[in-house]
Every structure is written in structure tokens, then in C-alpha cells.
C-alpha positions as CSV (number, residue, x, y, z in Angstrom):
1,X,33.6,-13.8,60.6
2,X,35.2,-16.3,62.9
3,X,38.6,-17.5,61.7
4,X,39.0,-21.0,61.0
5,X,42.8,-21.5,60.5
6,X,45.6,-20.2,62.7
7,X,47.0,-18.1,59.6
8,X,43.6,-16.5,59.6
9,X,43.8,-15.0,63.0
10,X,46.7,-13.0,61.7
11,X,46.3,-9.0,61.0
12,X,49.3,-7.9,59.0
13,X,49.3,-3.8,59.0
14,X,51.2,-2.4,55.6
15,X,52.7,0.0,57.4
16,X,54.5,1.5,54.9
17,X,54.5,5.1,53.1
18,X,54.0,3.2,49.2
19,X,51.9,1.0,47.1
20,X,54.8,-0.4,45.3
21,X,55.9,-2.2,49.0
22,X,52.1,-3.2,50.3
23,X,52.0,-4.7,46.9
24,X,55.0,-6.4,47.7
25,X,54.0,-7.1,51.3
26,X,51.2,-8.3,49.9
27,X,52.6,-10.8,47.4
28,X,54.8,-12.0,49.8
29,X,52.6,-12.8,52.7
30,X,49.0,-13.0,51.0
31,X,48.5,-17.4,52.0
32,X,50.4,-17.1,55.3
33,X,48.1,-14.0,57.3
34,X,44.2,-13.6,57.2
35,X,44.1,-10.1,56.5
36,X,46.2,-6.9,55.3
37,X,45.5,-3.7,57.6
38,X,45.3,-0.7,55.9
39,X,46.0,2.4,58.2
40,X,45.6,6.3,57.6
41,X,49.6,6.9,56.2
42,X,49.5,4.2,53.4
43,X,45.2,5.2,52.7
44,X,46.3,8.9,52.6
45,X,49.1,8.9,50.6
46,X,48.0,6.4,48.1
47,X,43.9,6.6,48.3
48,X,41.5,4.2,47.6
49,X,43.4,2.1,45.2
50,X,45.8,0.6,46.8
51,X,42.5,-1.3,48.7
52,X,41.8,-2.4,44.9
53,X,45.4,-3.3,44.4
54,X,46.3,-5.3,48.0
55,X,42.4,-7.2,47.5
56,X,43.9,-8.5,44.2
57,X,47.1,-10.1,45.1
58,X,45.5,-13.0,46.8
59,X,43.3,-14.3,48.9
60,X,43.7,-12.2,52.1
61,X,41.5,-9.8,53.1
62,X,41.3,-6.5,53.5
63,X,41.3,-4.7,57.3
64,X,40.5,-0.5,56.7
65,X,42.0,0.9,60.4
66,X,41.0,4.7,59.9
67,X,39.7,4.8,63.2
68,X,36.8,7.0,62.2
69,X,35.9,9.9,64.8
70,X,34.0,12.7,63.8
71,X,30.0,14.1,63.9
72,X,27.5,11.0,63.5
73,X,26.2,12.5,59.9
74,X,30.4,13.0,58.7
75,X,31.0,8.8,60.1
76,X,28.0,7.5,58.5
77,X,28.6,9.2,55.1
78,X,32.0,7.7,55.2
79,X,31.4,4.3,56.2
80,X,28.5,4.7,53.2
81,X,32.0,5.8,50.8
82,X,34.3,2.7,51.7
83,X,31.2,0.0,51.2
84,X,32.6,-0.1,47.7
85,X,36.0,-1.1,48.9
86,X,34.8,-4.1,50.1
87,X,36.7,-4.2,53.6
88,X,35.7,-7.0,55.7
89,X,36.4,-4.8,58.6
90,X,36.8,-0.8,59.4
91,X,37.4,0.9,62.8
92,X,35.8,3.8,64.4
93,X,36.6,5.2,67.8
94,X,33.9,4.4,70.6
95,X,34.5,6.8,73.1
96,X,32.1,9.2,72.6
97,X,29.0,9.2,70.6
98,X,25.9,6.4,70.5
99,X,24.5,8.0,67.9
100,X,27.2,8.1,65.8
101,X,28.1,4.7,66.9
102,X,24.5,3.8,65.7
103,X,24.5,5.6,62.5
104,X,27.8,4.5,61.1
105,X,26.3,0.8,61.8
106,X,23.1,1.6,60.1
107,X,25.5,2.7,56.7
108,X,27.6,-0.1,56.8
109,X,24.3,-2.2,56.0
110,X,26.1,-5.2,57.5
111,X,29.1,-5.1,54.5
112,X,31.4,-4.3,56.5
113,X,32.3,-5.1,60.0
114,X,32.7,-2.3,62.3
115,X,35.1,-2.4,65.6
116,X,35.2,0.1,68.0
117,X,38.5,1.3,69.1
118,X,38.5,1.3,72.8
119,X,41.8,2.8,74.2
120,X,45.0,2.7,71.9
121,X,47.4,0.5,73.2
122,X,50.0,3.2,73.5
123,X,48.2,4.6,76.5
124,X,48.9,4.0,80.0
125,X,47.3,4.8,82.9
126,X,50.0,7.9,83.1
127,X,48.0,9.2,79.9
128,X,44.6,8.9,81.0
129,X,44.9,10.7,84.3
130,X,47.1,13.5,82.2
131,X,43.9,13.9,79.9
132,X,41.5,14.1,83.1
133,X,40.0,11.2,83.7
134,X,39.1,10.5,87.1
135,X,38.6,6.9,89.2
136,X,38.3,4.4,88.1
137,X,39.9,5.4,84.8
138,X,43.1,6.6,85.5
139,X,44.1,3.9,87.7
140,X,42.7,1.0,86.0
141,X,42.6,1.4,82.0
142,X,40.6,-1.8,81.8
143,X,37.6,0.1,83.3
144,X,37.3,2.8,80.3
145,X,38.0,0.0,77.5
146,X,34.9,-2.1,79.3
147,X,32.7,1.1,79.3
148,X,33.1,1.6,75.7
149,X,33.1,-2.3,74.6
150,X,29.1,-1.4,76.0
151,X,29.0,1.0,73.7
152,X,30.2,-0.3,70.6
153,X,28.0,-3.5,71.6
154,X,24.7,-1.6,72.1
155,X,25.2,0.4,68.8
156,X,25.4,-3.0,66.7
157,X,29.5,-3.3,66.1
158,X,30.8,-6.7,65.5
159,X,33.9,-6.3,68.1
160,X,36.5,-4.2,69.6
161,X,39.9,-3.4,69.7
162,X,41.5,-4.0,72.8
163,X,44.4,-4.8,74.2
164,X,45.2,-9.0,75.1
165,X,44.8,-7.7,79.1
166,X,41.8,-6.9,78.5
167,X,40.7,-9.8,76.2
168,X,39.0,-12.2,78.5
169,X,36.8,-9.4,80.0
170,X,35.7,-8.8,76.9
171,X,34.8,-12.1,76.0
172,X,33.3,-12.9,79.7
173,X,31.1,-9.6,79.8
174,X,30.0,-9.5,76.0
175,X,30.0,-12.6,74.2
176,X,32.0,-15.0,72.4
177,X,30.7,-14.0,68.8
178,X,31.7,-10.0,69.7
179,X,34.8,-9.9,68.3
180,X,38.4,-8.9,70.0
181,X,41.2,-7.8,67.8
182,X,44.2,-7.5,69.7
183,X,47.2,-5.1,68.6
184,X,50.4,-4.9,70.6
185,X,51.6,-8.4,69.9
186,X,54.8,-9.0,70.4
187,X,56.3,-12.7,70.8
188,X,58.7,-13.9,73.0
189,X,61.4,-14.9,70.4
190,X,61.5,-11.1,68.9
191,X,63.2,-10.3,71.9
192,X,61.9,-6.6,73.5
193,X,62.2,-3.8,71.7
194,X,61.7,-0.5,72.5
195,X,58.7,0.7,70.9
196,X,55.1,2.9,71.5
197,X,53.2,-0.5,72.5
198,X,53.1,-0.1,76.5
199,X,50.4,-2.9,76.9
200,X,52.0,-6.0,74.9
201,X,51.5,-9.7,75.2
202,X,52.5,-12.9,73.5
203,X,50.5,-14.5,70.6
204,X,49.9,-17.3,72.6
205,X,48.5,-15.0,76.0
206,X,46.4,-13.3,73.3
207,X,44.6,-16.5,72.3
208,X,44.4,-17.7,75.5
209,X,42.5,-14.5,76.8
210,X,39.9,-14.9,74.2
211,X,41.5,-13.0,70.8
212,X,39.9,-13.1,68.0
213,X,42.4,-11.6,65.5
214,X,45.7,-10.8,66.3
215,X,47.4,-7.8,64.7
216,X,51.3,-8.2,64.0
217,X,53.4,-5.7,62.6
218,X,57.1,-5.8,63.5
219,X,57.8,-9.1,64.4
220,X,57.1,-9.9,61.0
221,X,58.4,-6.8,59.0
222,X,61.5,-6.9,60.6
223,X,62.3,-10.3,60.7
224,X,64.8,-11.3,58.1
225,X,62.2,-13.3,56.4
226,X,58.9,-12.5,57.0
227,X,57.0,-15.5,55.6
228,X,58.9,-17.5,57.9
229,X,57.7,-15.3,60.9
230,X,54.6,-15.6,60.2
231,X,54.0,-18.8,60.0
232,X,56.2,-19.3,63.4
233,X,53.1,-17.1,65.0
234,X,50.5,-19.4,63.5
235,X,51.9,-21.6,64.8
236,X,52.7,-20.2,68.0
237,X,48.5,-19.3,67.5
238,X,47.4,-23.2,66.4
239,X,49.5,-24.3,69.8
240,X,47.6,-22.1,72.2
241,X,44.2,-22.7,70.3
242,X,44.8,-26.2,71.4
243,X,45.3,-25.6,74.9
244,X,41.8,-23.5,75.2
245,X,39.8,-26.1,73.1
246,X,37.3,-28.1,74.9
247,X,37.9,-31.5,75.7
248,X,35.8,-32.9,73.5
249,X,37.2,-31.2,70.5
250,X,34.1,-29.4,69.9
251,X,35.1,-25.1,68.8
């Protein structure tokens, strides 16, 4: 599960309302990016499918991010359906249920790699204390994605998602093989748009504070070529893999 070239660190999301342009998407980026993530607007429009059709392009594999949520019988009877997608990875919400934490890792039999969604990376700290949450929550959001990082890695998932803040926590308190995958990337050359992403970093902070797999959306969809900005963040990636590395070259 560990990625072994930069490019391979690199989530692509086919954000995108047709099959017709992830297939594109697809074609286009398939040897430069480790894996194509599939969210709920492209699986719910198009079904099942367009998994089938993106897997066959080319070698990139295939992240399913439809953040799961629901009874533990409902999760694992769903996790059961997409084994014969053959996703490398799907994501479930962690915040609150162990047992359906454990039971959707008993049906994915090890087939597919579950993450745990810890807190979106569209909420602030303004959110959480509007939803109720009391100290230490609402004023540090790093405490609630820590809590459930515990949960997903007492129930058996492979990693998290989680922001790049909160990263190296997750590597320090967990593990190095429990995997983070860090949305909300957003490079220093793409300038700073204005987006829903409230807790951003570079590629290179991101792999400096521990990141797995990096998810990248716009910088690479809107950029006038996207192949070209894509491998600017591997390389971006490669550069700060180097800087982490120990001495001795060992991974």
C-alpha cells in the first residue's frame, strides 16, 4: 500500500458530473497520478461502471470516496457490494460507531482498504462549536480528528483522512504503516483561490508532516495543462521526500 514513486502519492478526484470526461481525465493523466478518486456526484450519476471504465484506461488505480455513514448492518452490506469493483481504497466516516467501524472491516475481507474520514477539511473550529461540540473540540479541531484516528485504528482501517495539520500527529500517535491521505492541497504556484478548503497546505508541507497520499483536484483541473501540473507536484512531492529521508538513504 505504500507508494513507491512520487506520481503514486497523487489522488486525482474526477470531479466531474460525466463518464465521457473521467474517461477523458482518465486518459489524459492515467501514468502521471497514482490513483483516480471517485466521489458520490460522478458514482451517482453514472453507477458502478464508470469504476469498470476509469480501471481500464491505464494503470492508475481506483480511490471510491463515498464516505460511508449509516447503521453497522447497511456499511457492511455495502462495503460487501463494491468488493467486486476492485477499489484499492473506500472511505467511511469514523465519528461514530465501533461496531460499524468493525463490521465494515470484517466485509471488506482485506480487498479493499478502508480510511476513516475524520473531520472534512471544510470545517473550522467556527463549525464544530456551531454543531455542539464542547472543549477540547471546538477550539482545537486536531483533538476530534485524533479521537477518531483511535477509532478507525482499533476497528482495523488501513488509514485516515486528515488534514496535512494534522498529519504528523497521526503518524507520531499511530504508526507509520496507518495511512494519511491528505485533501486540501493546494501549491504555492496556483496562487490562492477562494474555495471551501479552510485547512490547506502545500504538497511539500504535506509530505513533510507524514502524508501518505495526497489528494489534488484543482490545481490540476484548472491548470491549462493538467499533465504538466501534475508532474510539477510530483515533483514538488520527490523534492520534499528527499528532505525527510534518512541519512543513510534507507525508506
Amino acid at each position: 500500500m505504500k507508494p513507491r514513486r512520487p506520481e503514486d502519492r497523487i489522488i486525482f478526484p474526477l470531479d466531474v458530473p460525466t463518464e465521457k470526461e473521467a474517461v477523458a481525465y482518465a486518459r489524459t493523466l492515467s501514468n502521471s497520478v497514482g490513483l483516480f478518486k471517485i466521489g458520490l456526484e460522478l458514482f451517482i450519476r453514472c453507477g458502478p461502471d464508470v469504476v469498470r471504465s476509469v480501471s481500464a484506461v491505464g494503470p492508475a488505480r481506483i480511490f471510491l470516496d463515498l464516505k460511508l455513514h449509516d447503521i453497522p448492518n447497511t456499511v457492511s452490506r455495502a462495503v460487501t457490494a463494491l468488493l467486486d469493483l476492485h477499489a484499492t481504497f473506500a472511505t467511511l466516516h469514523c465519528g461514530d460507531s465501533m461496531t460499524m467501524l468493525h463490521s465494515a472491516v470484517a466485509a471488506g475481507q482485506g480487498k479493499v482498504h478502508l480510511l476513516g474520514v475524520t473531520l472534512l477539511t471544510s470545517i473550522s473550529e467556527k463549525d464544530l462549536q456551531e454543531a455542539g461540540y464542547a472543549s477540547p473540540y471546538d477550539k482545537d479541531a486536531g483533538h476530534l480528528v485524533l479521537k477518531r484516528a483511535a477509532m478507525a485504528k482499533a476497528a482495523g482501517c488501513a488509514g485516515v483522512i486528515c488534514s496535512g495539520r494534522e498529519a504528523k500527529k497521526i503518524k507520531k500517535t499511530f504508526g507509520e504503516h496507518f495511512l494519511a491521505v491528505t485533501p486540501g492541497i493546494r501549491p504555492d504556484w496556483e496562487g490562492h483561490p477562494r474555495d471551501d478548503q479552510v485547512r490547506t497546505v502545500t504538497p511539500g508541507q504535506a509530505i513533510r508532516e507524514g502524508a501518505d497520499y495526497l489528494v489534488v483536484g484543482r490545481p490540476i483541473r484548472d491548470a491549462k495543462d493538467p499533465k504538466a501540473a501534475a508532474r510539477r507536484i510530483a515533483r514538488e512531492i520527490s523534492e520534499a521526500m528527499d528532505g525527510v529521508r534518512p541519512p543513510d538513504g534507507s525508506c
